[in-house]
PyMOL Python script that loads the backbone (N, CA, C, O; Angstrom):
from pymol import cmd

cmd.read_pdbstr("""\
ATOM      1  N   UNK A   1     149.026 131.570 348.832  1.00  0.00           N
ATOM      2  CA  UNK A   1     149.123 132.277 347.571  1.00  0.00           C
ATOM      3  C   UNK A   1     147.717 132.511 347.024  1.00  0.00           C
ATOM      4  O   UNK A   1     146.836 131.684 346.787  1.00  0.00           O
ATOM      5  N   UNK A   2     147.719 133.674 346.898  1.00  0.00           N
ATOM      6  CA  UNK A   2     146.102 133.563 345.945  1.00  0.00           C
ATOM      7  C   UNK A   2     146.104 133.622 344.611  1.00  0.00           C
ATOM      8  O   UNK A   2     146.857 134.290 343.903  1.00  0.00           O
ATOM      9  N   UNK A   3     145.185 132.858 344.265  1.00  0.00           N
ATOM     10  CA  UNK A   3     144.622 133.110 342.696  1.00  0.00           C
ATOM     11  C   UNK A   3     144.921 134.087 341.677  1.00  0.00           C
ATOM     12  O   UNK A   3     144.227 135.066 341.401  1.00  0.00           O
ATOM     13  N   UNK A   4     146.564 133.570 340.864  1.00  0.00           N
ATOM     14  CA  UNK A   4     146.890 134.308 340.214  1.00  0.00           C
ATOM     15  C   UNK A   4     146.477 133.986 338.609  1.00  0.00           C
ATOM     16  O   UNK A   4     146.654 132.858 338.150  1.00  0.00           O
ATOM     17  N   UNK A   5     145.885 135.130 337.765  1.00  0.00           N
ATOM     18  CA  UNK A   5     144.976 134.584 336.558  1.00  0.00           C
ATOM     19  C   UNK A   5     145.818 134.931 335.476  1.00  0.00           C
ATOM     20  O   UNK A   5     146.359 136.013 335.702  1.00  0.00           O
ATOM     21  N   UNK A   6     146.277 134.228 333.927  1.00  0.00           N
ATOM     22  CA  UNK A   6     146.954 134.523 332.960  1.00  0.00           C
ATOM     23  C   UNK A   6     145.939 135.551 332.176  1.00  0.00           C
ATOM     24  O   UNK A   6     144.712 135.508 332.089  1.00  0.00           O
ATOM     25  N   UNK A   7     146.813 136.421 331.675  1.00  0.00           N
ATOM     26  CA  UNK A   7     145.941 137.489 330.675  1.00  0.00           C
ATOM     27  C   UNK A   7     145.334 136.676 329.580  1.00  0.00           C
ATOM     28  O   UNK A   7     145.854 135.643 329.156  1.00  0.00           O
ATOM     29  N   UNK A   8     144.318 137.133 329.177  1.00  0.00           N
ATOM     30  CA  UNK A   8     143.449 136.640 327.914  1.00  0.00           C
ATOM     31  C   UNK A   8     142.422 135.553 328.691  1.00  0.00           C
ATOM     32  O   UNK A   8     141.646 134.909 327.986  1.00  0.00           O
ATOM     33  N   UNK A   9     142.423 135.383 329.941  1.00  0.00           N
ATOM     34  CA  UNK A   9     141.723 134.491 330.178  1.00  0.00           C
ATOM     35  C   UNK A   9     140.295 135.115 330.689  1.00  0.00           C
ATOM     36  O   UNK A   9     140.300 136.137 331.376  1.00  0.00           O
ATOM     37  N   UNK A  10     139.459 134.667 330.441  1.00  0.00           N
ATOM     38  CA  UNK A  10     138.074 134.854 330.480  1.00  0.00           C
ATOM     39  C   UNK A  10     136.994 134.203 331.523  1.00  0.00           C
ATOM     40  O   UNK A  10     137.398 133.200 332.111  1.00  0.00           O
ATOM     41  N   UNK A  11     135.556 134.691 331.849  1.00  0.00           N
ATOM     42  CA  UNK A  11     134.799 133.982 332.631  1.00  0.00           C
ATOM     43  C   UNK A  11     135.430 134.611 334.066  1.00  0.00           C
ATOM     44  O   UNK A  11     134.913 134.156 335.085  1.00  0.00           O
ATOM     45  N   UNK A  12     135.954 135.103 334.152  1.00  0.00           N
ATOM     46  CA  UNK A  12     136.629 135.508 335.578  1.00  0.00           C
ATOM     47  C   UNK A  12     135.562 136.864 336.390  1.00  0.00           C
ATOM     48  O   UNK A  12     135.100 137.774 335.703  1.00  0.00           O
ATOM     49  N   UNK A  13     135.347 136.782 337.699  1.00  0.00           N
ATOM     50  CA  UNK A  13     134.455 136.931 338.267  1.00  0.00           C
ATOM     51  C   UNK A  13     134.581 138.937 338.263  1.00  0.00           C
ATOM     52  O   UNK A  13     135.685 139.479 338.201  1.00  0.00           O
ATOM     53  N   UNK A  14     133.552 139.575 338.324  1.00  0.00           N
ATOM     54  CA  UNK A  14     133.930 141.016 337.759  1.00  0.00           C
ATOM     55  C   UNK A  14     134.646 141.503 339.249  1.00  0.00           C
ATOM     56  O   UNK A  14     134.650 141.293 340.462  1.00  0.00           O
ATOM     57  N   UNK A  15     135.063 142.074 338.484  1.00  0.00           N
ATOM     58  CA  UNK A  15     136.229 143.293 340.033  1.00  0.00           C
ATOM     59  C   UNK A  15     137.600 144.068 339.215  1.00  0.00           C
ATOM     60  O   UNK A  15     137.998 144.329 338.080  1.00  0.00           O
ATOM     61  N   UNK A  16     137.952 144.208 340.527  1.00  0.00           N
ATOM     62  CA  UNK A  16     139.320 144.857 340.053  1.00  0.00           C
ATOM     63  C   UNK A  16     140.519 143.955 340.137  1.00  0.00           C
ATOM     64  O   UNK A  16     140.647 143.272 341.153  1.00  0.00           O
ATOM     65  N   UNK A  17     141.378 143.884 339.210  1.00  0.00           N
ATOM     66  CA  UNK A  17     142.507 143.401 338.847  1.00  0.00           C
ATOM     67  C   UNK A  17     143.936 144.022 339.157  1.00  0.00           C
ATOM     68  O   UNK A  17     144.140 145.144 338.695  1.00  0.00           O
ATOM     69  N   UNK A  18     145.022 143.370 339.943  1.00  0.00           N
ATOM     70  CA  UNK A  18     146.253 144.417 339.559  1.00  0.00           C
ATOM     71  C   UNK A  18     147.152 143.605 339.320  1.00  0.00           C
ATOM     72  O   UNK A  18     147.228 142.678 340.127  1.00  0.00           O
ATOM     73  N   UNK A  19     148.007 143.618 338.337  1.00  0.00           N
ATOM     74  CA  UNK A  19     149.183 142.976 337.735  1.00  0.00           C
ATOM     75  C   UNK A  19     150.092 143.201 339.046  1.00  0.00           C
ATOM     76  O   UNK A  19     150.275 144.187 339.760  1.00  0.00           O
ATOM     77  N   UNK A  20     150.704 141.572 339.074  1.00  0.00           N
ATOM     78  CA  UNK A  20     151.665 141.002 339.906  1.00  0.00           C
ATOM     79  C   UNK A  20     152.972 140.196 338.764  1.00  0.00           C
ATOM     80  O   UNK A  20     152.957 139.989 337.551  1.00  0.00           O
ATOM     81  N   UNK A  21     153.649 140.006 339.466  1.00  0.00           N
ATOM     82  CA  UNK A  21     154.988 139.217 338.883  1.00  0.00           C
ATOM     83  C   UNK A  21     154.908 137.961 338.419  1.00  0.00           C
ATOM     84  O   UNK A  21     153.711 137.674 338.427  1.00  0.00           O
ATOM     85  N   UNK A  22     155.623 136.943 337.966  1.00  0.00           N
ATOM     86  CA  UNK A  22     154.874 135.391 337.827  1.00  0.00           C
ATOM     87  C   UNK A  22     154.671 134.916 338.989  1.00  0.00           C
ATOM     88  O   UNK A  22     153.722 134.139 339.096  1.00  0.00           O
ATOM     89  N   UNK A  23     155.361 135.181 340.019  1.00  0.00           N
ATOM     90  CA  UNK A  23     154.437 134.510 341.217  1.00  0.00           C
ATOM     91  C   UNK A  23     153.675 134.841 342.190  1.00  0.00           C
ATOM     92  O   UNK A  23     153.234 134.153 343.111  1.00  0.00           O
ATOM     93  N   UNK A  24     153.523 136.059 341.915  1.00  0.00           N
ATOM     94  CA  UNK A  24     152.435 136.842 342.941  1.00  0.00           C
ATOM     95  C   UNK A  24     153.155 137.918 343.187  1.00  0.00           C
ATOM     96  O   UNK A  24     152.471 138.790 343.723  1.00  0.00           O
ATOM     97  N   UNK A  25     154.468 138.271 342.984  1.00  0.00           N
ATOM     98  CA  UNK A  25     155.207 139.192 343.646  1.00  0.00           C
ATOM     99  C   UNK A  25     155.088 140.969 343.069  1.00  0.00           C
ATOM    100  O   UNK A  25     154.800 141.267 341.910  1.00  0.00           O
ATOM    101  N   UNK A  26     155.356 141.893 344.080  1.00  0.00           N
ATOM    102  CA  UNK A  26     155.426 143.188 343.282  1.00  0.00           C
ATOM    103  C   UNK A  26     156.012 143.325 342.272  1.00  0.00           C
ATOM    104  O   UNK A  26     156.781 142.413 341.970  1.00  0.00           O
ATOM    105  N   UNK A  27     155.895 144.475 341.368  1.00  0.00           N
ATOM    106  CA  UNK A  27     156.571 144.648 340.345  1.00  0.00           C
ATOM    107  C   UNK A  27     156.697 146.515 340.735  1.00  0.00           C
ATOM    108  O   UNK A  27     156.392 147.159 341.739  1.00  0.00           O
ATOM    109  N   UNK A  28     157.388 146.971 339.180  1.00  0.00           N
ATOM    110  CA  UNK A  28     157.188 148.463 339.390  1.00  0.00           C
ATOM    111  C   UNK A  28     155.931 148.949 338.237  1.00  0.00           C
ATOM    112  O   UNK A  28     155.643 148.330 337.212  1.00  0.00           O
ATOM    113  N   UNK A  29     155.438 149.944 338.619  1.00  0.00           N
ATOM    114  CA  UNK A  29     154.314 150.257 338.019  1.00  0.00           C
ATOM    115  C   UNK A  29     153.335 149.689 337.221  1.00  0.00           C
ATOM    116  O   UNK A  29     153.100 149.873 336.027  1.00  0.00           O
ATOM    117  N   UNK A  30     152.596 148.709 338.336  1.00  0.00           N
ATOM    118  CA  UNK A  30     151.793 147.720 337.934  1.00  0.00           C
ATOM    119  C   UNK A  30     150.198 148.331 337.446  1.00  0.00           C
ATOM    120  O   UNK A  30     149.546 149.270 337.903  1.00  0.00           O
ATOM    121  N   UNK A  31     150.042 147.826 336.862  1.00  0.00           N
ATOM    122  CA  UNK A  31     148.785 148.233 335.864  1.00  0.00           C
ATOM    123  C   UNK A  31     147.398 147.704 337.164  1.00  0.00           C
ATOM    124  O   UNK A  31     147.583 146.670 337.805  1.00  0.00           O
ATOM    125  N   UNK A  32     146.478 148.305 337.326  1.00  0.00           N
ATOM    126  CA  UNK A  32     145.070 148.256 337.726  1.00  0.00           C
ATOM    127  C   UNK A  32     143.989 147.957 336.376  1.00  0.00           C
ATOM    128  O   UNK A  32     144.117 148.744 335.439  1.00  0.00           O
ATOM    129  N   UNK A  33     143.180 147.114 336.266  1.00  0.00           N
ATOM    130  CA  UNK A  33     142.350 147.184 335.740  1.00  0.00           C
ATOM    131  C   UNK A  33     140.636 146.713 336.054  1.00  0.00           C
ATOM    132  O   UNK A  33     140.461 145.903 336.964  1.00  0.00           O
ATOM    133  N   UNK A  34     139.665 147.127 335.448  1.00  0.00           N
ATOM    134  CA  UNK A  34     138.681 146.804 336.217  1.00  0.00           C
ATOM    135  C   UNK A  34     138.025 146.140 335.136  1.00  0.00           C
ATOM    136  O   UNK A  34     138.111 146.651 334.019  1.00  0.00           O
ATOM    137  N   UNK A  35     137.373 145.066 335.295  1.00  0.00           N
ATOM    138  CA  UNK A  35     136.956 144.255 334.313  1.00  0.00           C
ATOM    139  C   UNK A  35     135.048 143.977 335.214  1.00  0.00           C
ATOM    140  O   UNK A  35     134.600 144.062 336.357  1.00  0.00           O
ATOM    141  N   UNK A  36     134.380 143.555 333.525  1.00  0.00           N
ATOM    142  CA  UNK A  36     132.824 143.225 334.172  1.00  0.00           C
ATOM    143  C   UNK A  36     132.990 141.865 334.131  1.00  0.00           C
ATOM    144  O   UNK A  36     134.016 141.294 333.762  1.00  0.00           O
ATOM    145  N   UNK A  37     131.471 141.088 334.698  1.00  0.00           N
ATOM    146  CA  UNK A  37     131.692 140.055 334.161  1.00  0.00           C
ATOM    147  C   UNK A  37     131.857 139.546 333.028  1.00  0.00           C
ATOM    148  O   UNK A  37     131.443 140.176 332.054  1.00  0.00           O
ATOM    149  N   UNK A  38     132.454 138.372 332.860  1.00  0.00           N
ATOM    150  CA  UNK A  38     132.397 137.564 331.006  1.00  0.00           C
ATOM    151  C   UNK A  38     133.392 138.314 330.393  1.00  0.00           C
ATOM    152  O   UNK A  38     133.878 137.631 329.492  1.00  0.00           O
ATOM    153  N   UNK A  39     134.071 139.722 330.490  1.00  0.00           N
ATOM    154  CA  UNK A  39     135.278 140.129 330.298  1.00  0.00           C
ATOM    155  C   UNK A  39     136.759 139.596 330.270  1.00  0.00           C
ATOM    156  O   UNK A  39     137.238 139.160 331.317  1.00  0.00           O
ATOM    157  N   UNK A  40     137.384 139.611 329.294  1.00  0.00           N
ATOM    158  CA  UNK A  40     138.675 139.026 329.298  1.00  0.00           C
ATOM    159  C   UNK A  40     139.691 139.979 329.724  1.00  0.00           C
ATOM    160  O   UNK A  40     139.873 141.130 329.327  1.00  0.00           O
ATOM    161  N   UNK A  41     140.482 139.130 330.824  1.00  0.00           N
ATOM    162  CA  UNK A  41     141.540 139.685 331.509  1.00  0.00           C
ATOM    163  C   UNK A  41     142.887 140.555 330.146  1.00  0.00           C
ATOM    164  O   UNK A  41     143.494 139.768 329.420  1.00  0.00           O
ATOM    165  N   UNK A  42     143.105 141.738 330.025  1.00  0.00           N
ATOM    166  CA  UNK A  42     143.671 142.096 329.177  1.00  0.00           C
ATOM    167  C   UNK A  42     145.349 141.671 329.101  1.00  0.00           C
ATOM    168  O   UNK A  42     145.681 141.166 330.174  1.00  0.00           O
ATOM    169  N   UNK A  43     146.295 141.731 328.284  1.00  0.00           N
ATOM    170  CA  UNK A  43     147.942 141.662 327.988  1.00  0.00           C
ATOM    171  C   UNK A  43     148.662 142.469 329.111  1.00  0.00           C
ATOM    172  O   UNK A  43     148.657 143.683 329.312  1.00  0.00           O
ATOM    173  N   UNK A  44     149.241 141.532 329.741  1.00  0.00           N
ATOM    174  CA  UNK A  44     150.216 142.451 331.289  1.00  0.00           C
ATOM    175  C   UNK A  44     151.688 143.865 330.505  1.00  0.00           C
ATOM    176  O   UNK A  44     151.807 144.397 329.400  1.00  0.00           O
ATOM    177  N   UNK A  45     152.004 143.897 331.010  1.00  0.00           N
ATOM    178  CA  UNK A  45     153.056 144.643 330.559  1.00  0.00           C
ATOM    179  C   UNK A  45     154.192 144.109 330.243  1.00  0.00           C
ATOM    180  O   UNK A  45     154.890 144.774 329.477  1.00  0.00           O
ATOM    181  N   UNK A  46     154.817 142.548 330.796  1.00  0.00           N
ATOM    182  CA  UNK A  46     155.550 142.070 330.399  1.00  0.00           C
ATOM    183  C   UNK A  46     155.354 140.467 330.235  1.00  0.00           C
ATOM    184  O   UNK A  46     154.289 140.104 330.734  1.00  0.00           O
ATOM    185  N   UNK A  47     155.991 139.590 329.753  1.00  0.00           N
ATOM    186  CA  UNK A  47     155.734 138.502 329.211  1.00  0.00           C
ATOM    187  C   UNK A  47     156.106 137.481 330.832  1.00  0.00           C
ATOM    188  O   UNK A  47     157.028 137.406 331.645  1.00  0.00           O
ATOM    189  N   UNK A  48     154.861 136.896 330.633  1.00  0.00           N
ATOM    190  CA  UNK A  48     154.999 136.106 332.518  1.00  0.00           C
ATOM    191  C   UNK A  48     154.497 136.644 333.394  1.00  0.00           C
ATOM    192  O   UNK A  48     154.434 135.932 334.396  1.00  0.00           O
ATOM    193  N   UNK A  49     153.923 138.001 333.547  1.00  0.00           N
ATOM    194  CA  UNK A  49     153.142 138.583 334.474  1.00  0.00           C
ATOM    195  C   UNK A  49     152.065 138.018 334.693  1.00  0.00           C
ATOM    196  O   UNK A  49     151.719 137.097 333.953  1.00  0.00           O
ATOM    197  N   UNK A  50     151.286 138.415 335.735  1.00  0.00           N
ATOM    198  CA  UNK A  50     149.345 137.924 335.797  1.00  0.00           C
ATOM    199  C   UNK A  50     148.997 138.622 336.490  1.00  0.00           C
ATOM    200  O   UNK A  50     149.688 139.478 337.042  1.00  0.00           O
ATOM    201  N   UNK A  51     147.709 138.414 336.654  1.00  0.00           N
ATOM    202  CA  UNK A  51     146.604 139.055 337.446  1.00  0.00           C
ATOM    203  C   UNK A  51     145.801 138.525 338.671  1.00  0.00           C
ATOM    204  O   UNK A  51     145.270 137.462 338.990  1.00  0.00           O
ATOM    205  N   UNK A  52     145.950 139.670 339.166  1.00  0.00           N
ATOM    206  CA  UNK A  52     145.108 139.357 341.198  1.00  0.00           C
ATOM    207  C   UNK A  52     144.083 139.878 341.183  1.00  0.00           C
ATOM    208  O   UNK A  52     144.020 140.973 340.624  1.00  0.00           O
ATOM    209  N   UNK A  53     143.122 139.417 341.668  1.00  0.00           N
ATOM    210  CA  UNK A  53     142.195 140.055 342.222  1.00  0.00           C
ATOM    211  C   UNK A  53     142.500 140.753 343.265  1.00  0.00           C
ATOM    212  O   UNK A  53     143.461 140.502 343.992  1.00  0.00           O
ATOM    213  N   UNK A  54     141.522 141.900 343.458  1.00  0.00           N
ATOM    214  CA  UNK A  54     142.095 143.076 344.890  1.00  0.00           C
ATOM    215  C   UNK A  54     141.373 142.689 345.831  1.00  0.00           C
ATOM    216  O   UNK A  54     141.460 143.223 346.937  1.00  0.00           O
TER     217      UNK A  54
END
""", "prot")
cmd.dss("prot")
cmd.show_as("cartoon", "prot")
cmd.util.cbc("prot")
cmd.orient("prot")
């Protein structure tokens, strides 16, 4: 399983992000985002989602 990150969380290394399910799994029309460093991971689309690195 890789490193799945809760939104709002911060310090996370810069790249691209794509919203996964609570456990890593697909969803439908998952959000991409690209964050710098020291940037906080933004609010998923639904409550329990997170974020992958690509």
């Amino acid at each position: 399983m890789s490193n799945l990150s809760k939104p709002g969380t911060d310090n996370k290394p810069a790249g691209t992000y794509k919203e996964v399910g609570p456990r890593g799994g697909q969803i439908k029309n998952p959000r991409t985002v690209k964050i710098d460093r020291g940037d906080r991971l933004p609010p998923t689309q639904s409550k329990g989602n997170k974020w992958q690195k690509k």
